[in-house]
C-alpha positions as CSV (number, residue, x, y, z in Angstrom):
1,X,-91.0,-141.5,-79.5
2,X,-87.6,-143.4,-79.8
3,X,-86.0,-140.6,-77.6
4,X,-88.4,-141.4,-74.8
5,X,-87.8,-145.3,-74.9
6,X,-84.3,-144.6,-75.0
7,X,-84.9,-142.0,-71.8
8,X,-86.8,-144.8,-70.2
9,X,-84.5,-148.2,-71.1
10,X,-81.5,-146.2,-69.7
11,X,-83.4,-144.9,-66.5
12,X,-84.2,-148.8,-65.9
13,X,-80.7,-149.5,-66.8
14,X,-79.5,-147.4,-64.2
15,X,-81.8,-148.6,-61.2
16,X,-81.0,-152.0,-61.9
17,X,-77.0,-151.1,-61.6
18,X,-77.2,-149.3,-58.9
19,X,-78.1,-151.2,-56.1
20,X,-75.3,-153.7,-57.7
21,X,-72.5,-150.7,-57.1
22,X,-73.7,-150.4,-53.8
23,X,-73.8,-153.6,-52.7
24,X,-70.0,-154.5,-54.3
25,X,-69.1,-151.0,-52.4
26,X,-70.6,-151.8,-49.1
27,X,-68.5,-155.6,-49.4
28,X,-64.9,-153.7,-50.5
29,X,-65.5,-151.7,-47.5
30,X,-66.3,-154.8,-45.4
31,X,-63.6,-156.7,-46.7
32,X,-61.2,-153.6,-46.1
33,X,-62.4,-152.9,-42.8
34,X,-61.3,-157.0,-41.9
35,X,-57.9,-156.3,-43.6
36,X,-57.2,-153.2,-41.2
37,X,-57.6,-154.7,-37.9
38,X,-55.0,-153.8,-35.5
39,X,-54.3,-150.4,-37.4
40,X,-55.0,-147.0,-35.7
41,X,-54.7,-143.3,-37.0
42,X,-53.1,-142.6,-39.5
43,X,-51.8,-146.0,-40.7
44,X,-55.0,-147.0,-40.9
45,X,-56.4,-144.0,-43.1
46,X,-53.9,-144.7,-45.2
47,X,-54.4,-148.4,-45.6
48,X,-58.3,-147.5,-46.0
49,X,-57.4,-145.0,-48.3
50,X,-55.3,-147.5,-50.2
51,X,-57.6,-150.8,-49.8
52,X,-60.9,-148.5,-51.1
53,X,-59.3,-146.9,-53.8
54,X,-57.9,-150.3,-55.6
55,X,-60.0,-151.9,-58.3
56,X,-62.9,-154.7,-57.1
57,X,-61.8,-158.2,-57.1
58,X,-64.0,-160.3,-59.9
59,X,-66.2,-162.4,-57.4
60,X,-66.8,-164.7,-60.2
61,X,-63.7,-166.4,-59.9
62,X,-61.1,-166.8,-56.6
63,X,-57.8,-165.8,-57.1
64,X,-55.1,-167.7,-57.6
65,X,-52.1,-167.5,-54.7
66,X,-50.0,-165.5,-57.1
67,X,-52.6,-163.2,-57.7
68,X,-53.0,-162.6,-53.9
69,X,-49.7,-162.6,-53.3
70,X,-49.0,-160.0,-56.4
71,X,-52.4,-157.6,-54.7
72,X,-51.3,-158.0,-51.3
73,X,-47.4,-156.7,-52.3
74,X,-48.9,-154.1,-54.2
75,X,-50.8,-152.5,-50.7
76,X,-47.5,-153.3,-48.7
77,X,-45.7,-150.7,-50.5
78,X,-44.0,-148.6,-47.9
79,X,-44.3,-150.9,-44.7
80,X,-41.0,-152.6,-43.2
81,X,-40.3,-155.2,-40.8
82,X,-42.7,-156.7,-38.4
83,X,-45.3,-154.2,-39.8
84,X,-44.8,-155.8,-43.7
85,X,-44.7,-159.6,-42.2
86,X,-47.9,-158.9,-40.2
87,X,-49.6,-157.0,-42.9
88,X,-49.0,-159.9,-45.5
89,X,-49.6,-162.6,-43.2
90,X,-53.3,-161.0,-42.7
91,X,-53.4,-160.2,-46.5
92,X,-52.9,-163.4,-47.5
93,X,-55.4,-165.4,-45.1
94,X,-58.0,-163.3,-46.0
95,X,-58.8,-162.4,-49.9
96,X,-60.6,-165.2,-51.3
């Protein structure tokens, strides 16, 4: 008996945290999609790559400009010049 309310409590656990995933995935990509505007082949695939893979932003609380600037740095690795200034500039007007 315990095994099958344990069976059933995490069955419920799970359908009630999945549509929660989904939903956070569908606004990374959203959010990602936004941040790559002006990017084509394969800079963009590897800023999607890069922007999708990082960890979710709490949406509890807004971060702080250091924080933005300190994320933002972090997906600039590897762009120079006016690619870097335009990148950052879009970066940091954006995340909330």
């Amino acid at each position: 008996m315990r095994q099958a309310l344990a069976v059933v409590a995490a069955t419920l656990a799970l359908s009630v945290s999945l549509p929660c995933l989904a939903s956070s995935q569908t606004d990374k990509m959203t959010d990602c999609n936004k941040q790559a505007a002006g990017k084509k082949g394969d800079e963009r695939k590897a800023f999607m790559s890069q922007c999708l893979s990082s960890a979710p932003v709490a949406a509890s609380a807004p971060m702080t400009q250091q924080q933005k600037m300190t994320d933002c740095n972090k997906q600039a690795a590897g762009k120079k010049g006016d690619d870097r200034k335009a990148f950052m500039s879009s970066c940091l007007s954006n995340k909330g």
